[in-house]
Jmol script that loads the backbone (N, CA, C; Angstrom):
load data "model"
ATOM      1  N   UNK A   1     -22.494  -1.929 -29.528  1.00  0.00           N
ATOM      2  CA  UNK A   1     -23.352  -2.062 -28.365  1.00  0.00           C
ATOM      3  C   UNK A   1     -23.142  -3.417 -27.676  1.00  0.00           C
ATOM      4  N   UNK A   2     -23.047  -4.332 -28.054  1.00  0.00           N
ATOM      5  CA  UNK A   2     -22.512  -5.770 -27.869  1.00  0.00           C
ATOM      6  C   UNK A   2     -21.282  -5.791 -26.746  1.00  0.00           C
ATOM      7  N   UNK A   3     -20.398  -4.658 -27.787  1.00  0.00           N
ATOM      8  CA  UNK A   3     -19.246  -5.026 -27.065  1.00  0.00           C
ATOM      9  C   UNK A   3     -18.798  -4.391 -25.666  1.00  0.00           C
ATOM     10  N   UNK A   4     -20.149  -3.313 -25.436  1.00  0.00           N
ATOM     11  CA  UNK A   4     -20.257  -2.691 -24.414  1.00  0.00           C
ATOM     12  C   UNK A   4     -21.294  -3.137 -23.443  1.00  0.00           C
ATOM     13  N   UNK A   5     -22.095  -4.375 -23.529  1.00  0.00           N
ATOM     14  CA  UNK A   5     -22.417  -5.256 -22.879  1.00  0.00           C
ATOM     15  C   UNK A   5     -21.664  -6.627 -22.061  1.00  0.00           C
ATOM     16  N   UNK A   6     -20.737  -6.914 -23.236  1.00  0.00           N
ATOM     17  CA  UNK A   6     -19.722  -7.970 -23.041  1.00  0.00           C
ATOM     18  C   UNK A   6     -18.740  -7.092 -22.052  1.00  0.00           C
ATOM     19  N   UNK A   7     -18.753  -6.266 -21.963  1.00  0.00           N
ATOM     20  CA  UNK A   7     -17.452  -5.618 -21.067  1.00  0.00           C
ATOM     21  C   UNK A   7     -18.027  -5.286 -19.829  1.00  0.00           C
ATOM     22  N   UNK A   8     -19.325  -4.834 -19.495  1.00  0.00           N
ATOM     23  CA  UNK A   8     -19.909  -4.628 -18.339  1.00  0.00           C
ATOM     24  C   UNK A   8     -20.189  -5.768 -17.781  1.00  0.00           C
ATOM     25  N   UNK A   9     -20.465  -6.940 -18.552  1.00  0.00           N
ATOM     26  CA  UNK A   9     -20.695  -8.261 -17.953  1.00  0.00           C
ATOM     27  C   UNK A   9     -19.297  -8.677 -17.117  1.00  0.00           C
ATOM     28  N   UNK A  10     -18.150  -8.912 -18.298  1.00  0.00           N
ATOM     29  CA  UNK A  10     -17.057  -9.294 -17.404  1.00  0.00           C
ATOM     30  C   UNK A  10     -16.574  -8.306 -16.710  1.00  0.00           C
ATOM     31  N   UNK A  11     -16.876  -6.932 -16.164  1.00  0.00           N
ATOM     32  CA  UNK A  11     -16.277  -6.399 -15.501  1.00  0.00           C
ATOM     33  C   UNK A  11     -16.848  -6.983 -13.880  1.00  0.00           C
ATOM     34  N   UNK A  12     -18.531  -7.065 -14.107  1.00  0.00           N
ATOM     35  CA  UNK A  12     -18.907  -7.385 -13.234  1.00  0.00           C
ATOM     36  C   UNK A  12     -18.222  -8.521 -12.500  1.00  0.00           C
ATOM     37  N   UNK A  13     -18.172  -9.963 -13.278  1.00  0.00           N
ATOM     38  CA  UNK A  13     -17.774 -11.387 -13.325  1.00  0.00           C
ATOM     39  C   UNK A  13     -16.341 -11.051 -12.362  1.00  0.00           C
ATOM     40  N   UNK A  14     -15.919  -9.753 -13.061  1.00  0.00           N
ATOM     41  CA  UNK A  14     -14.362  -9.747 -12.790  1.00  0.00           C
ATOM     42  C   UNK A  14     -14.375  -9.281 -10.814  1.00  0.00           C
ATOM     43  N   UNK A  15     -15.482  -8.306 -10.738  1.00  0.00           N
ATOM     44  CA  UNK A  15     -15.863  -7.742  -9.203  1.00  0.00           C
ATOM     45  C   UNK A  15     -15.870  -8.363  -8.643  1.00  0.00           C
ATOM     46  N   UNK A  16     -17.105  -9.056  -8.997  1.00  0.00           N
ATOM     47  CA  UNK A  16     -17.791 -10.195  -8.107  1.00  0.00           C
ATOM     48  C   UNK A  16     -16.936 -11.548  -7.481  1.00  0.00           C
ATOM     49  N   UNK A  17     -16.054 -11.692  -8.669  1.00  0.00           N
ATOM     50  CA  UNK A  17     -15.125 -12.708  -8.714  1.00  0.00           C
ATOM     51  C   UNK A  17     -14.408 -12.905  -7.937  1.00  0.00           C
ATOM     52  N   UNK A  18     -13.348 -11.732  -7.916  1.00  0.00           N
ATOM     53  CA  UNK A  18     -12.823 -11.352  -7.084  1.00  0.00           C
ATOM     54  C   UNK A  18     -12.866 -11.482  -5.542  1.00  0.00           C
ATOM     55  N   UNK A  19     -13.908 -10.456  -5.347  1.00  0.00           N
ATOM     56  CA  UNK A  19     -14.404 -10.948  -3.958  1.00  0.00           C
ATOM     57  C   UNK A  19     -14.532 -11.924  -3.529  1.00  0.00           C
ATOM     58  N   UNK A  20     -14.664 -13.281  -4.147  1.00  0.00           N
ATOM     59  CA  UNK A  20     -15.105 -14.723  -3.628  1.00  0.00           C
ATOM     60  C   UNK A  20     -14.204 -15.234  -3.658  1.00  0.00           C
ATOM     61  N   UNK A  21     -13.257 -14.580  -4.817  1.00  0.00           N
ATOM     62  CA  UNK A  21     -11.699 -15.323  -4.155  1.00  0.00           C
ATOM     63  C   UNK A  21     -11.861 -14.791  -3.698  1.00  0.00           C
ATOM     64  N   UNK A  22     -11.149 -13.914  -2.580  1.00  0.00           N
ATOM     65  CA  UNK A  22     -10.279 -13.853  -1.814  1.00  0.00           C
ATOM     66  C   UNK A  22     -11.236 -14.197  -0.455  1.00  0.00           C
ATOM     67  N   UNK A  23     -12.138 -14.425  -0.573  1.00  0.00           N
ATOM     68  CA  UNK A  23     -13.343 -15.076   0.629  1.00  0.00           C
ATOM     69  C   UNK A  23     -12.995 -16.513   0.600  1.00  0.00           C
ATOM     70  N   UNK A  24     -12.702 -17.040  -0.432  1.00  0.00           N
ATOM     71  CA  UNK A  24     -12.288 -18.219  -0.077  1.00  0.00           C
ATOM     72  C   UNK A  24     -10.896 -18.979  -0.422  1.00  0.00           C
ATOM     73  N   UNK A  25      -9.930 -17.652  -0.617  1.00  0.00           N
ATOM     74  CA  UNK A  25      -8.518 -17.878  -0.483  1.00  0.00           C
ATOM     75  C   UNK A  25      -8.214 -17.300   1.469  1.00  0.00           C
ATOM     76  N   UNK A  26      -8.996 -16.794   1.883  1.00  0.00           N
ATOM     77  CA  UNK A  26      -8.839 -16.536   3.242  1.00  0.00           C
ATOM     78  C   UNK A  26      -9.275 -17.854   4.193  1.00  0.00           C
ATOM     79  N   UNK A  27     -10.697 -18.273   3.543  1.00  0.00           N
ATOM     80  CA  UNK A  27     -11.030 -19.548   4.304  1.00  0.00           C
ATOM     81  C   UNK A  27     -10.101 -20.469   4.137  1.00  0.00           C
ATOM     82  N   UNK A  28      -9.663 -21.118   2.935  1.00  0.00           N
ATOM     83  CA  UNK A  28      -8.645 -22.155   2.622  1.00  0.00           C
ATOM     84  C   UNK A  28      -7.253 -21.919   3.563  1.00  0.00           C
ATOM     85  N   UNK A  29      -6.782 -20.540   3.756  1.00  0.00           N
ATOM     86  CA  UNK A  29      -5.823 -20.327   4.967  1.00  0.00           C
ATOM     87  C   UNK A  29      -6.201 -20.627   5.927  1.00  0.00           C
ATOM     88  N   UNK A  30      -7.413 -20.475   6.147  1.00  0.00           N
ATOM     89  CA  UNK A  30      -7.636 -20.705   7.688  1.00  0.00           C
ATOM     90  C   UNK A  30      -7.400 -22.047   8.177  1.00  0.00           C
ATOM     91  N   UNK A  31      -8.337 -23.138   6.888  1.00  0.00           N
ATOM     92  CA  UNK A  31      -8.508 -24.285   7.463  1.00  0.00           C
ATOM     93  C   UNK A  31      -7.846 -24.944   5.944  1.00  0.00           C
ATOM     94  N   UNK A  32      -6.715 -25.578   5.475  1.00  0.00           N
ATOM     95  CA  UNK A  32      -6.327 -25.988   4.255  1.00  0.00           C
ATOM     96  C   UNK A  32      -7.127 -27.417   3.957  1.00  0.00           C
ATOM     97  N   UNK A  33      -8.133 -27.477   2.808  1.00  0.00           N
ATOM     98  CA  UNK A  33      -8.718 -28.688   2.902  1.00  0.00           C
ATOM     99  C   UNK A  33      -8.391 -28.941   1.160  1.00  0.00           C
ATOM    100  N   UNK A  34      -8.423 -29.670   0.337  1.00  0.00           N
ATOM    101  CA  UNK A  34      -8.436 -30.055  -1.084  1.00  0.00           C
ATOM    102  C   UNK A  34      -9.545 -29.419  -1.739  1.00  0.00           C
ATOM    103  N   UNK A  35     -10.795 -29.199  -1.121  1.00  0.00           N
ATOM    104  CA  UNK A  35     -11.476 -28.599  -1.523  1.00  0.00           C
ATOM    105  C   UNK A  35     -11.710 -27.376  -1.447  1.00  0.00           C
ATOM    106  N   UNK A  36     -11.367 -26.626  -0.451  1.00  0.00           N
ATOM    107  CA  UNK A  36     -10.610 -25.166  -0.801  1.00  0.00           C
ATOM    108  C   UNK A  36      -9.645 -25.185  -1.250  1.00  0.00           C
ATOM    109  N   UNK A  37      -8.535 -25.911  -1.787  1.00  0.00           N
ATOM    110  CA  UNK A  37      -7.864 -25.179  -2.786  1.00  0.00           C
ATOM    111  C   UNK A  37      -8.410 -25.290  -3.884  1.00  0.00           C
ATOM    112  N   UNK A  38      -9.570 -26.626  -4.842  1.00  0.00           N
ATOM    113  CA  UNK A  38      -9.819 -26.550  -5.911  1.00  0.00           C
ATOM    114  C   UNK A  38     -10.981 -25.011  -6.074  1.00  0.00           C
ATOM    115  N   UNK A  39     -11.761 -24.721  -4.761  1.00  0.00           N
ATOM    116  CA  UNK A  39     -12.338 -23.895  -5.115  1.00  0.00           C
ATOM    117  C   UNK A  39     -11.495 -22.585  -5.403  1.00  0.00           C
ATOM    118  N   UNK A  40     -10.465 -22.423  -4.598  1.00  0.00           N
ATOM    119  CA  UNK A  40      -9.477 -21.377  -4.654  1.00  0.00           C
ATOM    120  C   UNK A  40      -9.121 -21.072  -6.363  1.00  0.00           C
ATOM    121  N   UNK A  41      -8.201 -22.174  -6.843  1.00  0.00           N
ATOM    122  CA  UNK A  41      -7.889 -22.631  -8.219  1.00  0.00           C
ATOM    123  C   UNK A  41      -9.272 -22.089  -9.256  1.00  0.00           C
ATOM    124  N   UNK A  42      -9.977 -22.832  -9.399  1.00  0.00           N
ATOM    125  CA  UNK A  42     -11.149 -22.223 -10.056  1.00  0.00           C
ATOM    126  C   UNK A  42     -11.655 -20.741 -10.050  1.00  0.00           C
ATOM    127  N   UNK A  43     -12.161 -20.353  -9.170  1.00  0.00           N
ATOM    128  CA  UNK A  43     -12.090 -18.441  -8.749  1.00  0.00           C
ATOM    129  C   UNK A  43     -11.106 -18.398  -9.190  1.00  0.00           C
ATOM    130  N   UNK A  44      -9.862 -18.579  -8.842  1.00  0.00           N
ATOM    131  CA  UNK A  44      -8.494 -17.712  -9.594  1.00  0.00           C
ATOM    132  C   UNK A  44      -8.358 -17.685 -10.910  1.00  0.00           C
ATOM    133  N   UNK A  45      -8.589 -18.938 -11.603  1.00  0.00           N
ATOM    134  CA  UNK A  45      -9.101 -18.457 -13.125  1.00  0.00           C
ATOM    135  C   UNK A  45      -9.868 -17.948 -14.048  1.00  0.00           C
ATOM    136  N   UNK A  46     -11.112 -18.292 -12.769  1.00  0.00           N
ATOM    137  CA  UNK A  46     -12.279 -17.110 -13.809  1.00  0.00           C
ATOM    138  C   UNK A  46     -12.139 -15.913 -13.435  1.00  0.00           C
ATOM    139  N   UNK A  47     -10.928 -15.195 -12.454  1.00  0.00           N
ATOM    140  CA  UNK A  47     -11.052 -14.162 -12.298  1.00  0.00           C
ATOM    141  C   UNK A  47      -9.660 -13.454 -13.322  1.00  0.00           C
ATOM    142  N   UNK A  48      -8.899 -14.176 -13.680  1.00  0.00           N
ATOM    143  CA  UNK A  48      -7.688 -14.220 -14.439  1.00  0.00           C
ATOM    144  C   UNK A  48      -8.353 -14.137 -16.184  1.00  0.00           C
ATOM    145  N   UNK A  49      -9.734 -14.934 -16.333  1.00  0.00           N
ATOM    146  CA  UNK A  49      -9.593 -14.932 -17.869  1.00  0.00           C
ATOM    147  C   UNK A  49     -10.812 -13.748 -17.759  1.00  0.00           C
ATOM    148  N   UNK A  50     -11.310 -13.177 -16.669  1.00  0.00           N
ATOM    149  CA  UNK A  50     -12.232 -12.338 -17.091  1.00  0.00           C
ATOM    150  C   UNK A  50     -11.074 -10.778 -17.029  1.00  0.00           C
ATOM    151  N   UNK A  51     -10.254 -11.075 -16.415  1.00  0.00           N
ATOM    152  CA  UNK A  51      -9.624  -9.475 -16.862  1.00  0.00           C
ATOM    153  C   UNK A  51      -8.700  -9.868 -17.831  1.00  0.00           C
ATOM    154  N   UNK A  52      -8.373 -11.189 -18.605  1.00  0.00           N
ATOM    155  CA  UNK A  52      -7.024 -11.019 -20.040  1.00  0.00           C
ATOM    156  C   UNK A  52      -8.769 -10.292 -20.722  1.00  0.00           C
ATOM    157  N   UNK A  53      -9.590 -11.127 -20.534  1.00  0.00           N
ATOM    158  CA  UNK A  53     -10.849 -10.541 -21.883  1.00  0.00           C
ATOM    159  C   UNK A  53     -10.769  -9.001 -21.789  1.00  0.00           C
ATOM    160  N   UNK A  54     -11.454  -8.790 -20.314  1.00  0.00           N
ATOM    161  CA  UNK A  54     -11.197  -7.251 -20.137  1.00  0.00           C
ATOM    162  C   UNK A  54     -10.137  -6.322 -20.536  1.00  0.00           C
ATOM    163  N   UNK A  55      -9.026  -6.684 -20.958  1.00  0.00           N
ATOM    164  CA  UNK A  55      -7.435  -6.251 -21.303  1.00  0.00           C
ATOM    165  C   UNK A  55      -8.138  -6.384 -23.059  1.00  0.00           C
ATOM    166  N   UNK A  56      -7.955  -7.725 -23.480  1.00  0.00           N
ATOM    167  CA  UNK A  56      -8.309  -7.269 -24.715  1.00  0.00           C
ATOM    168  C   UNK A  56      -9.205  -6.988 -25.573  1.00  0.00           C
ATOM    169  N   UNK A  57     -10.369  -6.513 -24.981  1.00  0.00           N
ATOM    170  CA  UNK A  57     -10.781  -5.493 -24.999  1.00  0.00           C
ATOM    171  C   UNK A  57     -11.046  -4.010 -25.274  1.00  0.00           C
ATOM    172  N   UNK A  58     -10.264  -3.475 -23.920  1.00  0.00           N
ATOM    173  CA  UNK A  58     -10.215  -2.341 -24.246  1.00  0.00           C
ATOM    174  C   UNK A  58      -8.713  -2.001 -25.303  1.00  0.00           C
ATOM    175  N   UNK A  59      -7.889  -3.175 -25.443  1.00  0.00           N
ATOM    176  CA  UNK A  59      -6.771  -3.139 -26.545  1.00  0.00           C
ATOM    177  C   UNK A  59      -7.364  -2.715 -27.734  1.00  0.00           C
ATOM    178  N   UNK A  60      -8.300  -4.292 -28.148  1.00  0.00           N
ATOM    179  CA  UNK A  60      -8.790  -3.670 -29.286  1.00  0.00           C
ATOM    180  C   UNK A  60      -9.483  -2.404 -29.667  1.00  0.00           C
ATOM    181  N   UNK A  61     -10.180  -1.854 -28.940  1.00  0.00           N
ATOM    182  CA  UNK A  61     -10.854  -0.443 -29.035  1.00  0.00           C
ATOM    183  C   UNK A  61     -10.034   0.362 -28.861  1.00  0.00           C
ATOM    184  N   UNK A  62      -9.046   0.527 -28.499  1.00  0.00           N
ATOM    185  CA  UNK A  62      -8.007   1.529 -28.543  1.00  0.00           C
ATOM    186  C   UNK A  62      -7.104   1.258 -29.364  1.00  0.00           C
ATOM    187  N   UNK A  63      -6.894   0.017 -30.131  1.00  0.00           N
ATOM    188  CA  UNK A  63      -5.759  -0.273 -31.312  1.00  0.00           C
ATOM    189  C   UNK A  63      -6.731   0.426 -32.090  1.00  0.00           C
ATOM    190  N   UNK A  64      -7.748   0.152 -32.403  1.00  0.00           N
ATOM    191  CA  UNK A  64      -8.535   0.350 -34.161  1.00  0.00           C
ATOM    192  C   UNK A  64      -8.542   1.762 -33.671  1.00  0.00           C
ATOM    193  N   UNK A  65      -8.850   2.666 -32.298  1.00  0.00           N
ATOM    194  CA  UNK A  65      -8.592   3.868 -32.729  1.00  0.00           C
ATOM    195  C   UNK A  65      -7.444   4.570 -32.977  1.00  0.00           C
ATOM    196  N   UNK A  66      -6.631   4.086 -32.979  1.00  0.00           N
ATOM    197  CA  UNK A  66      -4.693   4.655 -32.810  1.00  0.00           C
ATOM    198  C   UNK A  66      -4.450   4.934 -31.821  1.00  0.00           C
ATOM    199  N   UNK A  67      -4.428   4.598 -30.436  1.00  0.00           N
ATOM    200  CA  UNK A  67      -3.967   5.238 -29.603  1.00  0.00           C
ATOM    201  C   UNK A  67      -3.482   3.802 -28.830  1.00  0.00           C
ATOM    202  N   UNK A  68      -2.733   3.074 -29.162  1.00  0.00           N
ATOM    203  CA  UNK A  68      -2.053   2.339 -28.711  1.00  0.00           C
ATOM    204  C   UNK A  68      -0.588   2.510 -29.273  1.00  0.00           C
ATOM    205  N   UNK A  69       0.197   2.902 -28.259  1.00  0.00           N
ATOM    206  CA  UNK A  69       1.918   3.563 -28.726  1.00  0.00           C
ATOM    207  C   UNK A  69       2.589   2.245 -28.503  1.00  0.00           C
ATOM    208  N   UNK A  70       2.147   1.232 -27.494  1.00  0.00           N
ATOM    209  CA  UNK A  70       3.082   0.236 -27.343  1.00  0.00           C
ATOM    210  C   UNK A  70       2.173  -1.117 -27.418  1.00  0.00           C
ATOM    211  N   UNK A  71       2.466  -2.189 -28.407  1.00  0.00           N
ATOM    212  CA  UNK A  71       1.839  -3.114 -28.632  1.00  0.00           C
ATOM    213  C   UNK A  71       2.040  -4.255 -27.818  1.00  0.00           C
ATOM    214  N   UNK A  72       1.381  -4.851 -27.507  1.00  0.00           N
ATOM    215  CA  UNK A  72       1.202  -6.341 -26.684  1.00  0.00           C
ATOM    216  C   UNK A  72       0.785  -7.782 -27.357  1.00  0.00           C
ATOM    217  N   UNK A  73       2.068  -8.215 -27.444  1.00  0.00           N
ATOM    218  CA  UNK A  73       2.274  -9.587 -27.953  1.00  0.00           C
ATOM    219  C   UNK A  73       1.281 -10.752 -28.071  1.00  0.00           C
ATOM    220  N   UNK A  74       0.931 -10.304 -26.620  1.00  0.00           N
ATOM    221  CA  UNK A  74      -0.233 -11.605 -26.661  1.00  0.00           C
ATOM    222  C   UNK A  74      -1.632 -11.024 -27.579  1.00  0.00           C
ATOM    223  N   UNK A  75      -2.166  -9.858 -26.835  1.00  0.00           N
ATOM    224  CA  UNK A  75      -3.090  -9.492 -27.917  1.00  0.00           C
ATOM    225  C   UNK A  75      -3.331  -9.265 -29.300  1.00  0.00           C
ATOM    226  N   UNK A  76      -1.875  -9.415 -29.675  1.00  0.00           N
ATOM    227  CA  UNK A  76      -1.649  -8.871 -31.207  1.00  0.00           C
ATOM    228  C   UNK A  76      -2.172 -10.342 -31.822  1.00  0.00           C
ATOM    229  N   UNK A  77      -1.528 -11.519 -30.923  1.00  0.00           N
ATOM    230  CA  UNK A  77      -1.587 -13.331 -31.716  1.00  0.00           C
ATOM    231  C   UNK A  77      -3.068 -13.252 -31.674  1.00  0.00           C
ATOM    232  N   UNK A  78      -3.733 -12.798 -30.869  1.00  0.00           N
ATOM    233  CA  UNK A  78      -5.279 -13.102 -30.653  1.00  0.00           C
ATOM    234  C   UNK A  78      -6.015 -12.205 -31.362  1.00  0.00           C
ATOM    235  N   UNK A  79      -5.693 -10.994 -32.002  1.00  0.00           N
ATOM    236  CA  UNK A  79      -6.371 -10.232 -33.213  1.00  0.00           C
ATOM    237  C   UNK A  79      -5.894 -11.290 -34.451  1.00  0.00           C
ATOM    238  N   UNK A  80      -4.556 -11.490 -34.387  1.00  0.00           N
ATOM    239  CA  UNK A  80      -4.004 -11.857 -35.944  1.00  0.00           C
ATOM    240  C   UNK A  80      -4.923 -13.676 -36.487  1.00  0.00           C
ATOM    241  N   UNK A  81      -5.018 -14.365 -34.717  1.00  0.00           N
ATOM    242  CA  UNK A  81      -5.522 -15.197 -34.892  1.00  0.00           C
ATOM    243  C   UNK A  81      -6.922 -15.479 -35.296  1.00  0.00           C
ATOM    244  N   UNK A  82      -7.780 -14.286 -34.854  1.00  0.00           N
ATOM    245  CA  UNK A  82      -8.959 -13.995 -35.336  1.00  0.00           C
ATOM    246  C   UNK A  82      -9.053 -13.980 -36.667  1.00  0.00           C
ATOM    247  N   UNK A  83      -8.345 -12.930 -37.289  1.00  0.00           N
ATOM    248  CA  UNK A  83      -8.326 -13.591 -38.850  1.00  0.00           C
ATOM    249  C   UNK A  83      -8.371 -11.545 -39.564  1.00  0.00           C
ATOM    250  N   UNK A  84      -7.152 -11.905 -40.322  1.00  0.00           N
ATOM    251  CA  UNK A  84      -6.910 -10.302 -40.711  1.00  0.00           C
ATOM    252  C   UNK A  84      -8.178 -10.290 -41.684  1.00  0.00           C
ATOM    253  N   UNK A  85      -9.055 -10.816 -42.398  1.00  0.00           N
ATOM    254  CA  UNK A  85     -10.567 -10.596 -43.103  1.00  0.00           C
ATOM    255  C   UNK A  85     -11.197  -9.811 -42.449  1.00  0.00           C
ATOM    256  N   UNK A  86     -11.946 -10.334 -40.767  1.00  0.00           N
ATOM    257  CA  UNK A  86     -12.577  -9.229 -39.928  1.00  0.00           C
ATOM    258  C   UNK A  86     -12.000  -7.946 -39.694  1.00  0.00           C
ATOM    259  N   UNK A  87     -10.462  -8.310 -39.300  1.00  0.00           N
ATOM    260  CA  UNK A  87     -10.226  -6.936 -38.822  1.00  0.00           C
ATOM    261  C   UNK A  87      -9.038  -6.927 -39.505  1.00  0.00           C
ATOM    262  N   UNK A  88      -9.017  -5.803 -40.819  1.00  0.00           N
ATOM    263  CA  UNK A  88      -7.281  -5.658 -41.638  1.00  0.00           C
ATOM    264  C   UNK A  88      -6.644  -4.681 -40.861  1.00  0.00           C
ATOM    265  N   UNK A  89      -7.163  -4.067 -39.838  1.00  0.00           N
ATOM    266  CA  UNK A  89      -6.293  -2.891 -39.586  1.00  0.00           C
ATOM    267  C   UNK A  89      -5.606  -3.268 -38.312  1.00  0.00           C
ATOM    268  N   UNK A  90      -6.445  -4.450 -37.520  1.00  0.00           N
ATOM    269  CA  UNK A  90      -6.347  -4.766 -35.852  1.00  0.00           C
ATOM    270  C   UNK A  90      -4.809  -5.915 -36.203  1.00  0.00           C
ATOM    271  N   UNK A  91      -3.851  -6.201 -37.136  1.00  0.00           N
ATOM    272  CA  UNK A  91      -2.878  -7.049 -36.844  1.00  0.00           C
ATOM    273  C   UNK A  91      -1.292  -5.982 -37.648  1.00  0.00           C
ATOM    274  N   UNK A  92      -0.369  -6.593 -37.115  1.00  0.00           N
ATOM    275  CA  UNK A  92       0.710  -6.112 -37.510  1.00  0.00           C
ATOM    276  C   UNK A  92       1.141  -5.484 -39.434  1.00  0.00           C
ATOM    277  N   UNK A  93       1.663  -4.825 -39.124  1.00  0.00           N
ATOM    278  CA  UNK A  93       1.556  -4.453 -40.924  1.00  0.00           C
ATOM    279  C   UNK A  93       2.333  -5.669 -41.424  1.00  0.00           C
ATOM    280  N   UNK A  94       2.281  -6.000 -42.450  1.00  0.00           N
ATOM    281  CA  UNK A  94       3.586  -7.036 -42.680  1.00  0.00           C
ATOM    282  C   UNK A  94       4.600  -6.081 -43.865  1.00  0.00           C
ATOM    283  N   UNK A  95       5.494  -6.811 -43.092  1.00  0.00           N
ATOM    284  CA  UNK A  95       7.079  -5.990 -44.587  1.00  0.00           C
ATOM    285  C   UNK A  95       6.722  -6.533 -45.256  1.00  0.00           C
ATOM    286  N   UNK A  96       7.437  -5.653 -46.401  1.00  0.00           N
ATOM    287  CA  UNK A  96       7.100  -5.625 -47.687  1.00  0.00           C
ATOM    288  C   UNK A  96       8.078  -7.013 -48.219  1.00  0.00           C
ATOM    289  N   UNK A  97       7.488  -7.735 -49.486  1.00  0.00           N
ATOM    290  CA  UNK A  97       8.144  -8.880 -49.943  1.00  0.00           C
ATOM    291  C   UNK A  97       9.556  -8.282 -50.443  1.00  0.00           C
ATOM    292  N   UNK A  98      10.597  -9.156 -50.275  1.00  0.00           N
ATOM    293  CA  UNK A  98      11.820  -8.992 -50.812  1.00  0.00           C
ATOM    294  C   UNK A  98      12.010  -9.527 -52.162  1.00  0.00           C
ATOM    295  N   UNK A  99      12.509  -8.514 -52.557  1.00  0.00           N
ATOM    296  CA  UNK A  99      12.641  -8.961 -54.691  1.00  0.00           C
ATOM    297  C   UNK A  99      13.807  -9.151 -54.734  1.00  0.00           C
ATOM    298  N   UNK A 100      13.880 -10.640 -55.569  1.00  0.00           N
ATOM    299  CA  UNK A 100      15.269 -10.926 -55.845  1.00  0.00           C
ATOM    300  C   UNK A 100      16.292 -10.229 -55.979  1.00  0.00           C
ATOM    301  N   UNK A 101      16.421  -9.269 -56.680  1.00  0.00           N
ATOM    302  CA  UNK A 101      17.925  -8.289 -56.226  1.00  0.00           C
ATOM    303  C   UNK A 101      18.417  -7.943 -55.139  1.00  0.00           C
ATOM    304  N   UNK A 102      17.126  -7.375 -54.266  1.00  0.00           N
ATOM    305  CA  UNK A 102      17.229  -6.887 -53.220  1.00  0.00           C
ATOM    306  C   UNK A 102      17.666  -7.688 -51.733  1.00  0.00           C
ATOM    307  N   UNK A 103      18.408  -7.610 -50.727  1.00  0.00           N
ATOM    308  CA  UNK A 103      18.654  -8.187 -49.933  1.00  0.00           C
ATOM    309  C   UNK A 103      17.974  -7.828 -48.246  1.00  0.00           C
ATOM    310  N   UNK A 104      16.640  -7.050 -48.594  1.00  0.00           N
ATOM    311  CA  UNK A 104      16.312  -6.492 -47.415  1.00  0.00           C
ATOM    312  C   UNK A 104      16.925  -5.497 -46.926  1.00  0.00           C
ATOM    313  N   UNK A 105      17.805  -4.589 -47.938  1.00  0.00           N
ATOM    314  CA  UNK A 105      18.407  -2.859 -47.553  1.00  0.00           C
ATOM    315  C   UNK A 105      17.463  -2.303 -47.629  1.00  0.00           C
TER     316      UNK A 105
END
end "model"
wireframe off; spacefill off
backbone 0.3
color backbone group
């Protein structure tokens, strides 16, 4: 339930966001001042880290259910970095240890 709060929040963040960039990536064209671009800059990142969240996200809810066919690098470091304790199933399998005889055939 949490995590379906946290996702309606940044989806919103992500709407709303949006819109104000580009309200004030249009003003900053109009008239280029330092302070429209820092406001520009700023909106562009909270609108950038509210959809990577939104991305991983719905990754994770669709990794833990299996239906992720093609994995994503970045999200995988940010499950694995979380810590395989919480989640053993949300990070890469690891190969199996190599025994001295064996050379990895």
């Amino acid at each position: 339930m949490r995590r379906k709060a946290l996702f309606y929040a940044l989806l919103g963040v992500a709407t709303f966001g949006l819109s104000e960039f580009l309200g004030a990536w249009r003003a900053w064209r109009a008239a280029p001042t330092p302070g429209g671009a820092g406001t520009v800059a700023l909106l562009g990142l909270a609108v950038l880290g509210a959809m990577l969240a939104l991305g991983f996200i719905l990754y994770e809810v669709d990794r833990a259910a299996g239906r992720v066919r093609h994995r994503i690098w970045l999200y995988e470091r940010v499950l694995a970095w979380r810590g395989e304790a919480r989640h053993p199933d949300l990070v890469w399998p690891r190969p199996p240890a190599a025994e001295p005889g064996n050379r990895g055939r």
